[in-house]
N, C-alpha and C positions, 0 to 999 in steps of 0.2 A: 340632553341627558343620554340620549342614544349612543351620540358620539362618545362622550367622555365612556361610557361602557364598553365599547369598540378597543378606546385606546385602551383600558385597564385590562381587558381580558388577553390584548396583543402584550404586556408589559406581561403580564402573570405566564403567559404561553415562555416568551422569550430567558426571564429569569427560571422558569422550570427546567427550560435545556442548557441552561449554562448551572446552573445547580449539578445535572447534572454531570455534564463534561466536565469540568471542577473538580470535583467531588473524587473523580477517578485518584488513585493514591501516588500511580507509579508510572512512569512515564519515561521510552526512550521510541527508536525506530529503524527501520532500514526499510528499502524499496527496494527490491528484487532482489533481495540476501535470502540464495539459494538455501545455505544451513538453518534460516530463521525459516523461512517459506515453506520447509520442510515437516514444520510443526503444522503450519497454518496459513491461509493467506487471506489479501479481502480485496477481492477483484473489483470492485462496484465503483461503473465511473461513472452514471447518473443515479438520479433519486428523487423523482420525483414519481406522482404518482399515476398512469398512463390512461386509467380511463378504462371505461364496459368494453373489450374484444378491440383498445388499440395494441400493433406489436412493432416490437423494436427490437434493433440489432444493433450489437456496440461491441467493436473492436480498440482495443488499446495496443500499441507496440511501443516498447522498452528497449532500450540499446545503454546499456553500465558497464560500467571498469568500475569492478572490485579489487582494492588491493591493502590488509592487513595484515599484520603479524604479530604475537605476545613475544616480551622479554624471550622467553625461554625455546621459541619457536616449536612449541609444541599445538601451538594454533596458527594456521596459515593459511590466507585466502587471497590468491593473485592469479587473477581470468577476467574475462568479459563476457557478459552475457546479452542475449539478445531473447527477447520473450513477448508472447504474443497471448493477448485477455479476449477471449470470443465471450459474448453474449449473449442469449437472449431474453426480450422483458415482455409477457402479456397480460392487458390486465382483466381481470377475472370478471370484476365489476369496478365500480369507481372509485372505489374505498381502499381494492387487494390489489396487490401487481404480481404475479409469477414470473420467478428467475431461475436461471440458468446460466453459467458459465464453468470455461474451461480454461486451463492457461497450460500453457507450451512453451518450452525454452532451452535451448541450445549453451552450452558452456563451453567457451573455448580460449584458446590464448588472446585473440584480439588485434587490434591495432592502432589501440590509443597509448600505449605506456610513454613512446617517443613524443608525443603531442602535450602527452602535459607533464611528461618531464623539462623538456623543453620552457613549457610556459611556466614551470617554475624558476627558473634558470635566468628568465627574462626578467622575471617582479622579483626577483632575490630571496625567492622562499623555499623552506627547506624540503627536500628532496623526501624526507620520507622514507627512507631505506629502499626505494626504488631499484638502485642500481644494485641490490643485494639478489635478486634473481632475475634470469634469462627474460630479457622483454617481450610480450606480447608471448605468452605460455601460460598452460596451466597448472597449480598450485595448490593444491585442496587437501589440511589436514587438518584435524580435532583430536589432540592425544591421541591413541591408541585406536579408536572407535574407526577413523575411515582415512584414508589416503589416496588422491586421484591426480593424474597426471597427464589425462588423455578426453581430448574434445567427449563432449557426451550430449545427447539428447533427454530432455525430460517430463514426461508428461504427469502433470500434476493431477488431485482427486478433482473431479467434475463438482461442481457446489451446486445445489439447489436450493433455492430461495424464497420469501416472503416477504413484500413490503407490504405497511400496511399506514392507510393515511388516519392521525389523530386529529388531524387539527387542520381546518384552511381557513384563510378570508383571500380579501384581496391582496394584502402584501403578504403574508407568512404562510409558511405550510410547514407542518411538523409532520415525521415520519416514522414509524417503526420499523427496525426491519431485522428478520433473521431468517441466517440458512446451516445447509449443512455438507460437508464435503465428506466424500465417500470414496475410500481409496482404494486406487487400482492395482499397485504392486508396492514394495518397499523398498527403499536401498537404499543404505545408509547416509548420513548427512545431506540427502535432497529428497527423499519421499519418507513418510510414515506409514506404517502398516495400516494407524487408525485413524476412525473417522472422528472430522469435528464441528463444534456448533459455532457459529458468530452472530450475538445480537447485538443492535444499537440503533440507535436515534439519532435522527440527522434534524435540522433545521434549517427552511431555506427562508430569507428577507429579501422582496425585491422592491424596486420602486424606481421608476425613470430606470435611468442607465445604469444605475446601481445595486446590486444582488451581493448579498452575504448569505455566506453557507457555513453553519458549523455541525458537525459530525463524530460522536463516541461512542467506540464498540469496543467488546468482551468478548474474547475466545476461548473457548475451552476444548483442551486435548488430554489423550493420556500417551502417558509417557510412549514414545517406538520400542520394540523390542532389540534395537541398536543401541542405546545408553542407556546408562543406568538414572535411576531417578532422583539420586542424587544430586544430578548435571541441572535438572532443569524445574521447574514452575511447571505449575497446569493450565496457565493462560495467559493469555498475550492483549494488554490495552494500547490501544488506538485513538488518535485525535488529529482531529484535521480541521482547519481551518483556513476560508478562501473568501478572497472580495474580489469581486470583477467590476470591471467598470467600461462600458462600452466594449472592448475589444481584445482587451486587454485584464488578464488575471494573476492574480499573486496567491499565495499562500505558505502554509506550515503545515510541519506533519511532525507528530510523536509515536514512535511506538517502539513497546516494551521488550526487553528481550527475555527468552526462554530462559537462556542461561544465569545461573545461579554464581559463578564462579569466573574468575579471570577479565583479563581484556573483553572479550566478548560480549559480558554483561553489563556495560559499561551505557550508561543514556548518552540518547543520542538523538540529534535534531534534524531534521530538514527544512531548506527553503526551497519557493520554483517560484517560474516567472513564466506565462504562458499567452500566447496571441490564438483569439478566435480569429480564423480565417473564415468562416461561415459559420451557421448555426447548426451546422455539421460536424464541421470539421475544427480541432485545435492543435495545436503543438506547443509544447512548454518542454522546461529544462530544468532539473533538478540540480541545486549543489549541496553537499553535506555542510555541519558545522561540528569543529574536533569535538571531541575526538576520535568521531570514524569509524570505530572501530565494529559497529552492526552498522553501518550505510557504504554501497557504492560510493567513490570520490565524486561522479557526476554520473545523471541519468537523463539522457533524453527520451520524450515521449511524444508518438501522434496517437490521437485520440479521432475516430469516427466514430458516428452516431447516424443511424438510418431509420427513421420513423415512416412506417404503415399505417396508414389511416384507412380504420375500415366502417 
């Protein structure tokens, strides 16, 4: 009787967080899309919850070639960027974890455009307007609103956070968690003047070798004082979803874009595929699915994680 209890309350835990990830209405995404990151970001690359006074440290680093453009070439994104998610997680007590991160990112012309124009060339797939501007340069306009041409450095709003644990047994753990970003300067199509909130619920299943993680967040901003409100939504949904299996991890990611109008607005997918090299350390590889137009073509990522046991 115990048992068959166990199992029903893990069924009602699990169907509650896919009710609601589901449930979300609208759904597209991009990974380090400086225009979209601009609004908002969600730096969080654990989630579990760490325990009375453990503390951890978790660095991510990002390396993407972005490269769009609309019909009318009045939206244009062709650069590479490289970005870096510091960390920190302590937990309060066993139930709260305190968060902290910061992200940082560099935009410049790059040196992938030859590499996969190339590998297009080779599978017989179509180029993509690629050879329409100077290779490995930078490219950045949105109508009217901003126009860049020259490497730049970026330093995004510092986030403060909250996780909070709902639910554990021995295979599941459900999560809460929200923070908030506070901004340090503005300018135009890569920072906002304002601050903003992300909450959401992650769920982790593990057992033997085998762990599923699913994950859906809400952001809310107000509009920059660089576009008008016309241009955009007041929040941005998120959905992620990962199965690992001994060493080796897969996943998907959705997320929505600000924009209300044109190419830009368009939903949009991600897949990765990623090897733990230790319980530290991983690296995976993101590729878009068309049509592109809010994702990087591809993104590689190493992921460190350094746990304090005090």
């Amino acid at each position: 009787m115990l048992l068959r209890l166990m199992v029903l309350k893990n069924i009602i835990a699990v169907f509650f967080i896919l009710f609601f990830i589901f449930s979300i209405p609208v759904f597209s995404l991009d990974v380090e899309y400086p225009v979209i990151q601009s609004f908002t970001y969600f730096p969080y690359s654990t989630d579990t919850i760490l325990g009375k006074d453990k503390l951890e440290f978790t660095a991510d680093l990002f390396y993407s070639n972005i490269y769009m453009f609309d019909y009318n070439r009045t939206v244009i994104n062709d650069f590479e960027e490289a970005s870096t998610v510091i960390g920190v997680r302590y937990g309060i007590n066993r139930r709260i974890t305190a968060e902290f991160y910061l992200r940082s990112s560099m935009v410049y012309g790059g040196i992938m455009d030859k590499f996969i124009m190339d590998f297009h060339k080779v599978f017989g797939l179509n180029e993509g307007g690629r050879g329409e501007y100077p290779r490995n340069t930078v490219n950045i306009k949105y109508k009217d609103y901003f126009s860049y041409s020259k490497e730049m450095f970026v330093l995004s709003p510092p986030i403060f956070g909250l996780t909070l644990g709902i639910y554990k047994n021995r295979n599941l753990e459900i999560n809460f968690r929200t923070g908030m970003g506070i901004p340090l300067s503005s300018k135009p199509g890569l920072l906002s003047d304002k601050a903003f909130i992300n909450t959401g619920v992650i769920s982790i299943y593990g057992k033997g070798d085998l762990s599923l993680k699913f994950s859906g967040y809400i952001s809310f901003y107000k509009r920059p004082s660089w576009i008008d409100p016309e241009e955009i939504s007041s929040r941005i949904y998120l959905l992620n979803g990962e199965a690992e299996y001994k060493k080796i991890f897969a996943g998907f990611l959705f997320k929505s874009s600000p924009f209300l109008n044109g190419d830009i607005s368009n939903h949009s997918k991600v897949i990765y595929l990623g090897y733990k090299i230790s319980d530290s350390f991983k690296i995976s590889m993101f590729e878009e699915i068309p049509p592109m137009d809010t994702v990087p073509d591809v993104t590689f990522r190493i992921s460190y994680v350094i746990k304090v046991k005090n």
